[in-house]
Backbone atoms as SQL, in Angstrom:
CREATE TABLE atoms (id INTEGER PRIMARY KEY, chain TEXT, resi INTEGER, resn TEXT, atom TEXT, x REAL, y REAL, z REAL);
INSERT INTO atoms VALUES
  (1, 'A', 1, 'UNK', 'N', 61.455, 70.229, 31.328),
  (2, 'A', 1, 'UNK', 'CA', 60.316, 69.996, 30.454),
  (3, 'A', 1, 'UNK', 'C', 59.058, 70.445, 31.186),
  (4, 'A', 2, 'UNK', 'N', 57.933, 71.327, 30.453),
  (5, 'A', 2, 'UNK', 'CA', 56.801, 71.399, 31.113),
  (6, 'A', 2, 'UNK', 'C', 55.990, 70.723, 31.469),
  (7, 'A', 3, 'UNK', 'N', 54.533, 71.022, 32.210),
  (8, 'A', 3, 'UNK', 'CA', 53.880, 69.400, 32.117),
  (9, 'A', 3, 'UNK', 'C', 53.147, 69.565, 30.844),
  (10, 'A', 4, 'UNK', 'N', 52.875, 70.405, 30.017),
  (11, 'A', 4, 'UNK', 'CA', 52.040, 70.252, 29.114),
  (12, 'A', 4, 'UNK', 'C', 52.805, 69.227, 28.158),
  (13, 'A', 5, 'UNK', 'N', 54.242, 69.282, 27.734),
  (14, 'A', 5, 'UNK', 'CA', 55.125, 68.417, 27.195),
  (15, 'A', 5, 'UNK', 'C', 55.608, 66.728, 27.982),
  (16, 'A', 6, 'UNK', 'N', 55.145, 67.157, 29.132),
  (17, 'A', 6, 'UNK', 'CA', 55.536, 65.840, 29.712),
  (18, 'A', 6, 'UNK', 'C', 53.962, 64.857, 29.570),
  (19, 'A', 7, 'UNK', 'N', 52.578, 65.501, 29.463),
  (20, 'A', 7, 'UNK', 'CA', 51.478, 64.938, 29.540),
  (21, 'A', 7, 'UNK', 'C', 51.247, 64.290, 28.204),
  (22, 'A', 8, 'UNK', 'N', 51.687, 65.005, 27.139),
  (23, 'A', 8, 'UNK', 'CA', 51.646, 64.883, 25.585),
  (24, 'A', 8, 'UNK', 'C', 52.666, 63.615, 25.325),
  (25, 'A', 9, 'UNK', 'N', 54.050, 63.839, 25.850),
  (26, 'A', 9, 'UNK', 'CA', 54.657, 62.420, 25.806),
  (27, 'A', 9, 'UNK', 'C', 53.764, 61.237, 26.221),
  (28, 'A', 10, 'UNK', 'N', 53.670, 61.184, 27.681),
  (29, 'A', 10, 'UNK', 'CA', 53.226, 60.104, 27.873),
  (30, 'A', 10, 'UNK', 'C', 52.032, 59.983, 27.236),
  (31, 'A', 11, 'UNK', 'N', 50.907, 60.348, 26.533),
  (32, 'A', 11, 'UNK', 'CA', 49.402, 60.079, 25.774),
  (33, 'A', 11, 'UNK', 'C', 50.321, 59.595, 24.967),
  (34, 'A', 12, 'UNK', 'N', 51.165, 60.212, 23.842),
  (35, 'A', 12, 'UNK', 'CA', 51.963, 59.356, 22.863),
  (36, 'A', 12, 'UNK', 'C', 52.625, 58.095, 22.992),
  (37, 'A', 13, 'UNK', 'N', 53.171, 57.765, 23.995),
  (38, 'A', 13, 'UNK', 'CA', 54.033, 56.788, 24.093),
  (39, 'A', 13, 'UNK', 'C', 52.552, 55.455, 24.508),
  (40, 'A', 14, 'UNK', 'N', 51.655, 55.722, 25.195),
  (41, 'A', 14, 'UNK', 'CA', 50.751, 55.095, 25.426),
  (42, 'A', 14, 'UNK', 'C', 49.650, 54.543, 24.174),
  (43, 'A', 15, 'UNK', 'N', 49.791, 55.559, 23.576),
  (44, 'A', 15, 'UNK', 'CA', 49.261, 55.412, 22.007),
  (45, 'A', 15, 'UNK', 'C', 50.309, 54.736, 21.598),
  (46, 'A', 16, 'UNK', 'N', 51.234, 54.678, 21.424),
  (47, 'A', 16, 'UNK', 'CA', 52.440, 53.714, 20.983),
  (48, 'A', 16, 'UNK', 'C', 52.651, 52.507, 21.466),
  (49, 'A', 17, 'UNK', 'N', 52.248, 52.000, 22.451),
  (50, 'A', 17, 'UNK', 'CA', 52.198, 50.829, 22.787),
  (51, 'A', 17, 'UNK', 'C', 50.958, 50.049, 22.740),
  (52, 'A', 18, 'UNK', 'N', 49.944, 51.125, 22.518),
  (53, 'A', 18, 'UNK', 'CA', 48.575, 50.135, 21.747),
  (54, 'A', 18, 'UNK', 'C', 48.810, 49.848, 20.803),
  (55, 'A', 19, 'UNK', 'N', 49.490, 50.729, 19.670),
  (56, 'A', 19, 'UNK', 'CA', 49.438, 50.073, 18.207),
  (57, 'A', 19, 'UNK', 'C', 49.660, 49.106, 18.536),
  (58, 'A', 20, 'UNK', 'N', 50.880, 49.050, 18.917),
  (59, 'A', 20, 'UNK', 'CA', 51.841, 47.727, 19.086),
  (60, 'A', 20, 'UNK', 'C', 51.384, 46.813, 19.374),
  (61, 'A', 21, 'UNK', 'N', 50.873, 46.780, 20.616),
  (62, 'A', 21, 'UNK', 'CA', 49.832, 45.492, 20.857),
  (63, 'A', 21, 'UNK', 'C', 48.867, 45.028, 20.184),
  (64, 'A', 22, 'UNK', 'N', 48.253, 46.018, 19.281),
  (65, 'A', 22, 'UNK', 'CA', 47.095, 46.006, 18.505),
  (66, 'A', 22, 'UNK', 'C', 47.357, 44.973, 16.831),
  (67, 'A', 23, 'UNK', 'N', 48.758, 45.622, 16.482),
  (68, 'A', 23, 'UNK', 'CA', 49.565, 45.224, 15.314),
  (69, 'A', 23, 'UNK', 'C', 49.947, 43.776, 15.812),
  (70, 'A', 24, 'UNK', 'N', 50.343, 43.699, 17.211),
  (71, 'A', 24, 'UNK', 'CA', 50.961, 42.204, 17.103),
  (72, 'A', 24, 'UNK', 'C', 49.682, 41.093, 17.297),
  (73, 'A', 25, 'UNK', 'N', 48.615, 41.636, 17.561),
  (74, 'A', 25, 'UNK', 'CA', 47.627, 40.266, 17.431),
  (75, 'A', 25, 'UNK', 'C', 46.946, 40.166, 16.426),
  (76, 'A', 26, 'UNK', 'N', 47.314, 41.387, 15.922),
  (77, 'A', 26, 'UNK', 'CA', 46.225, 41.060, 14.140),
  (78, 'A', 26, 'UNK', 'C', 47.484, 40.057, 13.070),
  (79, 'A', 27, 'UNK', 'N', 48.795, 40.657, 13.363),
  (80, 'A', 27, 'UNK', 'CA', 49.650, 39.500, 12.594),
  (81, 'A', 27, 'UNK', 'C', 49.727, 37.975, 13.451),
  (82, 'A', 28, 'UNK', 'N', 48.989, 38.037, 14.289),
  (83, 'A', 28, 'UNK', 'CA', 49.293, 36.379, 14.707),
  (84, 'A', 28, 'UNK', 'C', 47.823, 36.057, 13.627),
  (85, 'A', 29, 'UNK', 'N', 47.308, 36.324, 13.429),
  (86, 'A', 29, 'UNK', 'CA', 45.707, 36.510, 12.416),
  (87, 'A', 29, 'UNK', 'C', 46.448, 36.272, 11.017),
  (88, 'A', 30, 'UNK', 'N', 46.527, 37.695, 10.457),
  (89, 'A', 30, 'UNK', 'CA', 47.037, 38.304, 9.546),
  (90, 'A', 30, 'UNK', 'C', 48.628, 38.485, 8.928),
  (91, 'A', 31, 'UNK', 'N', 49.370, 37.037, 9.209),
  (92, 'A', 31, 'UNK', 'CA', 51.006, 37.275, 9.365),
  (93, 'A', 31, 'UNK', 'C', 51.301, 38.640, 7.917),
  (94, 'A', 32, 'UNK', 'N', 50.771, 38.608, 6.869),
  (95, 'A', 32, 'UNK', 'CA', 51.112, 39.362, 5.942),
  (96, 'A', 32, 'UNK', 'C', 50.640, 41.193, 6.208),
  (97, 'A', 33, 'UNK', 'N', 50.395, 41.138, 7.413),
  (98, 'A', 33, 'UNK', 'CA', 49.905, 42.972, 7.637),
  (99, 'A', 33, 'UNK', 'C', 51.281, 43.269, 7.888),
  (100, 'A', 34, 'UNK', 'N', 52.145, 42.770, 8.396),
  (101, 'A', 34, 'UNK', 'CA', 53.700, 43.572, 8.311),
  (102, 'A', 34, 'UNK', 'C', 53.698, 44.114, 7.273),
  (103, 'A', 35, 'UNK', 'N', 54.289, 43.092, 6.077),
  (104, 'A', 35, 'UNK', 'CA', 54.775, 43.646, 4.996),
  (105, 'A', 35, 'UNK', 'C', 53.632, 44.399, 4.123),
  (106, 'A', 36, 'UNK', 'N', 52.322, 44.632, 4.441),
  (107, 'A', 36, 'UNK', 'CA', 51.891, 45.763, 3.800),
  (108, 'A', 36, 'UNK', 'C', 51.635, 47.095, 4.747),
  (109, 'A', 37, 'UNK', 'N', 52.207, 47.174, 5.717),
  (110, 'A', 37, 'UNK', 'CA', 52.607, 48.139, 6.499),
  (111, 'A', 37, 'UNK', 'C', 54.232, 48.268, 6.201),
  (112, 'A', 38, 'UNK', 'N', 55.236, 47.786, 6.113),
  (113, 'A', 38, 'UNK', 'CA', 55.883, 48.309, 5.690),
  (114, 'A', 38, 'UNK', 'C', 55.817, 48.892, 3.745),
  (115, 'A', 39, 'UNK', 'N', 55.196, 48.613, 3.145),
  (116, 'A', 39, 'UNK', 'CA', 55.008, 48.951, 1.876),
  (117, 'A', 39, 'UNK', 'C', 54.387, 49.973, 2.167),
  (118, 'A', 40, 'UNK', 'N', 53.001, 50.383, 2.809),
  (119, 'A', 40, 'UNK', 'CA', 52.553, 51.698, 2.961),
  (120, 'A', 40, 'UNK', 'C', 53.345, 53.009, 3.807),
  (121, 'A', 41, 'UNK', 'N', 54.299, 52.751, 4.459),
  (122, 'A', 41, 'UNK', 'CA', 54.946, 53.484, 5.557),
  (123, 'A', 41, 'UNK', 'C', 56.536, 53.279, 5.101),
  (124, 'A', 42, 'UNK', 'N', 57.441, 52.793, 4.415),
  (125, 'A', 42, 'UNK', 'CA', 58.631, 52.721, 4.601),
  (126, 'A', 42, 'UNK', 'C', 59.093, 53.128, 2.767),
  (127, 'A', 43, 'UNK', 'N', 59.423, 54.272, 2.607),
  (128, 'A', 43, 'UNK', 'CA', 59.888, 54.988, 1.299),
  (129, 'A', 43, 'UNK', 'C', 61.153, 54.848, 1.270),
  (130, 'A', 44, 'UNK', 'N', 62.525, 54.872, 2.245),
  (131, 'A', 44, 'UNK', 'CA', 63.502, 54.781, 2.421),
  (132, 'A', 44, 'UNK', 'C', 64.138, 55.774, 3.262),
  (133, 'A', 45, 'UNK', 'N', 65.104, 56.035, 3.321),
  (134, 'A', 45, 'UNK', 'CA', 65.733, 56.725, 4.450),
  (135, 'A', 45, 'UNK', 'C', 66.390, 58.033, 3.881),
  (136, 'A', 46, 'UNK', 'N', 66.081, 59.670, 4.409),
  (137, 'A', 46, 'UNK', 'CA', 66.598, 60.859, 3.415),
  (138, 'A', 46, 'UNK', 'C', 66.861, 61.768, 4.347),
  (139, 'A', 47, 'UNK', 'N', 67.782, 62.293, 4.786),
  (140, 'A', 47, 'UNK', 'CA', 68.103, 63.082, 5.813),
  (141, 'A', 47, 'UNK', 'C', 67.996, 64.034, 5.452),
  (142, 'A', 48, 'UNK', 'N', 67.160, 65.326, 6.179),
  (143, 'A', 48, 'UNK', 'CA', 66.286, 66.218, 6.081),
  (144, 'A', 48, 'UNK', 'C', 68.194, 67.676, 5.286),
  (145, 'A', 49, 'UNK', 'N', 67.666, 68.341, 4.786),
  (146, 'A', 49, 'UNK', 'CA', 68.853, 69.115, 4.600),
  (147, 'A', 49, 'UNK', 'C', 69.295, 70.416, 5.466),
  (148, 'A', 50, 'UNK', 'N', 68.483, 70.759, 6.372),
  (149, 'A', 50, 'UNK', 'CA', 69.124, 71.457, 7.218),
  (150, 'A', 50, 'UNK', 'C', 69.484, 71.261, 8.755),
  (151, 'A', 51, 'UNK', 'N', 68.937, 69.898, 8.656),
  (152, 'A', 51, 'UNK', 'CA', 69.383, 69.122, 9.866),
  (153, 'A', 51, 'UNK', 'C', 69.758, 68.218, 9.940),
  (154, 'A', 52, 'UNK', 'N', 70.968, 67.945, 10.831),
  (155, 'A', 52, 'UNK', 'CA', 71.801, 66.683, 10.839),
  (156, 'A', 52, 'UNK', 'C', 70.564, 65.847, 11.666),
  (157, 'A', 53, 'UNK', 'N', 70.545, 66.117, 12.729),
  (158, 'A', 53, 'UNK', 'CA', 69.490, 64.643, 13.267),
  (159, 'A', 53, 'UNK', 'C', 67.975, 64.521, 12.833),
  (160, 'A', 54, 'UNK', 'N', 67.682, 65.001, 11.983),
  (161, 'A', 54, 'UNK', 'CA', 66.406, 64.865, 11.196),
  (162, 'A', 54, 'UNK', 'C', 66.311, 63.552, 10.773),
  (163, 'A', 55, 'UNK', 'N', 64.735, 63.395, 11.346),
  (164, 'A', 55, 'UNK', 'CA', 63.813, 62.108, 11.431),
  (165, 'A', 55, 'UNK', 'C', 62.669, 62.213, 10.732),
  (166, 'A', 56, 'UNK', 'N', 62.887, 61.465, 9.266),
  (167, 'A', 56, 'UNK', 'CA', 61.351, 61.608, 9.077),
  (168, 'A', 56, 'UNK', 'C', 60.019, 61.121, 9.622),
  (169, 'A', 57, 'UNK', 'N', 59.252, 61.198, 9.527),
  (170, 'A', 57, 'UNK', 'CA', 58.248, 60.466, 9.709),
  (171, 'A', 57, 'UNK', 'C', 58.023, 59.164, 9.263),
  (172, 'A', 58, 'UNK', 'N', 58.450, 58.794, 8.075),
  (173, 'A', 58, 'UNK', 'CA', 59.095, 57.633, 7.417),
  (174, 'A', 58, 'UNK', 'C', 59.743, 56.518, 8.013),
  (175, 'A', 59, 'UNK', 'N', 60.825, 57.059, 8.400),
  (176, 'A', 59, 'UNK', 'CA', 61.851, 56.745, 9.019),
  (177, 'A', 59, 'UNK', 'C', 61.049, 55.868, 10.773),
  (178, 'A', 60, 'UNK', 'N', 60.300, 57.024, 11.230),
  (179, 'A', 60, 'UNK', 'CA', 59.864, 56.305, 12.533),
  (180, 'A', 60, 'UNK', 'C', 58.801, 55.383, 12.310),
  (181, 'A', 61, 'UNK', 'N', 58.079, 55.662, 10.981),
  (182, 'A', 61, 'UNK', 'CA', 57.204, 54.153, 10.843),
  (183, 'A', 61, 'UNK', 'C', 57.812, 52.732, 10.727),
  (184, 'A', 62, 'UNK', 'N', 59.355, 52.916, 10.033),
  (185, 'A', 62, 'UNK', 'CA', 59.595, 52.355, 9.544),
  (186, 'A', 62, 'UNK', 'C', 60.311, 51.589, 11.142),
  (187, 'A', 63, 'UNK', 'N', 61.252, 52.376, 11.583),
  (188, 'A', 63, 'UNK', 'CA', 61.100, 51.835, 13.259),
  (189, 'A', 63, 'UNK', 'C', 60.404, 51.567, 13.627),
  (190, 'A', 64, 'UNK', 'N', 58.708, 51.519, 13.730),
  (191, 'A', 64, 'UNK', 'CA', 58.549, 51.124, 14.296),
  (192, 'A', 64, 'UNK', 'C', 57.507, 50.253, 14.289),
  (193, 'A', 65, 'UNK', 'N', 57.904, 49.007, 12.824),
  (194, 'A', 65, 'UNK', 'CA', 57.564, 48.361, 12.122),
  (195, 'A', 65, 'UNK', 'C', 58.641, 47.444, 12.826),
  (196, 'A', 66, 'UNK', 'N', 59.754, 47.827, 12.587),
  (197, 'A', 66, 'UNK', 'CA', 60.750, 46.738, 12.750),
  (198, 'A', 66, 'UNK', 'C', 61.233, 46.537, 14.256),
  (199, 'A', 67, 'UNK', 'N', 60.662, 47.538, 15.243),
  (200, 'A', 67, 'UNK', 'CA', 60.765, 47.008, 16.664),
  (201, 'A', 67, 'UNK', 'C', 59.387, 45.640, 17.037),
  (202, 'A', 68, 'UNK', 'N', 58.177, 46.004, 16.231),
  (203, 'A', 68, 'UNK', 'CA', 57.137, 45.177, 16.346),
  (204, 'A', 68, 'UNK', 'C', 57.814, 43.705, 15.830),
  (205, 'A', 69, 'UNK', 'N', 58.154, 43.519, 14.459),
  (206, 'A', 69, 'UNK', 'CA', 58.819, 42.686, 14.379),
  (207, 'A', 69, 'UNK', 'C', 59.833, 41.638, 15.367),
  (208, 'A', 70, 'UNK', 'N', 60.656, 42.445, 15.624),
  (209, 'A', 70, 'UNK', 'CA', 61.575, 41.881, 17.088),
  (210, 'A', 70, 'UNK', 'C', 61.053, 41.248, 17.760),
  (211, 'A', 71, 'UNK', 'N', 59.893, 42.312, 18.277),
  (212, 'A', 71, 'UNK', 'CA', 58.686, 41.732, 19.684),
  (213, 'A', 71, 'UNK', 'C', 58.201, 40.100, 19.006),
  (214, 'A', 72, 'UNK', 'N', 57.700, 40.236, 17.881),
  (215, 'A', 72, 'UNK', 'CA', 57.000, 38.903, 17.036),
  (216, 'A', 72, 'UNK', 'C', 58.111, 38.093, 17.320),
  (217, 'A', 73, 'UNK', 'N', 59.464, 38.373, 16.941),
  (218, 'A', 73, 'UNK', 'CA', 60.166, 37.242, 16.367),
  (219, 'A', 73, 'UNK', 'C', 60.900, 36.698, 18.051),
  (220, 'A', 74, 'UNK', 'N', 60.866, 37.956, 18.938),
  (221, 'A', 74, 'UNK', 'CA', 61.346, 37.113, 20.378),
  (222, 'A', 74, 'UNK', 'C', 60.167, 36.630, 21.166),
  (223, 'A', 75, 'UNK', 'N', 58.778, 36.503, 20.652),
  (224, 'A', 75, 'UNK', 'CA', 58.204, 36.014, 21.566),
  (225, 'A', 75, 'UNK', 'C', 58.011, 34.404, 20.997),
  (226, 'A', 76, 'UNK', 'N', 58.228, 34.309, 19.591),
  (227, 'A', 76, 'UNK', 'CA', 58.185, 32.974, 18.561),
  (228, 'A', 76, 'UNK', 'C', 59.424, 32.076, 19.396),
  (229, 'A', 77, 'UNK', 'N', 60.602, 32.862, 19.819),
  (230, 'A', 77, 'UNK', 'CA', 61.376, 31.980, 20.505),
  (231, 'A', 77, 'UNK', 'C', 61.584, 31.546, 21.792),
  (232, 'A', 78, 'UNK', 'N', 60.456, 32.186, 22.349),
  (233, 'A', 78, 'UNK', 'CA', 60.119, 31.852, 23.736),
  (234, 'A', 78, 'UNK', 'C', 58.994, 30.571, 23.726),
  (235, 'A', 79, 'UNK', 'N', 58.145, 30.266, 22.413),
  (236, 'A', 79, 'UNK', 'CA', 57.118, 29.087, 22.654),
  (237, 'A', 79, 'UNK', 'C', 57.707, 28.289, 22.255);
């Protein structure tokens, strides 16, 4: 991998873990911003037709709606 691809990952993945953090303290606020994040972001699941491992964009909101979730629901069982 180059570094221009390796620099771009990590800004992304770093941007990805702010949402996250960002999303999980507005639902300790806001418990109902899940489910209108998943209503704005989750259409269902359609595998692209000329590719078998095709990911929509959809698809990764929708992951990654429901990894935030997890995070919510294992830190609820830690208090």
């Amino acid at each position: 991998m180059n570094i221009e691809n390796t620099d771009l990952e990590r800004r992304v993945l770093a941007h990805e873990r702010i949402l996250r953090a960002l999303i999980r303290h507005i639902a300790e606020e806001q418990p109902d911003i899940l489910m209108r994040l998943k209503q704005t972001f989750s259409r269902g699941h359609v595998l692209g037709e000329d590719e078998q491992d095709y990911v929509s964009t959809q698809q990764y909101g929708d992951q990654f709606i429901r990894e935030i979730e997890l995070a919510i629901a294992r830190q609820a069982d830690t208090v």
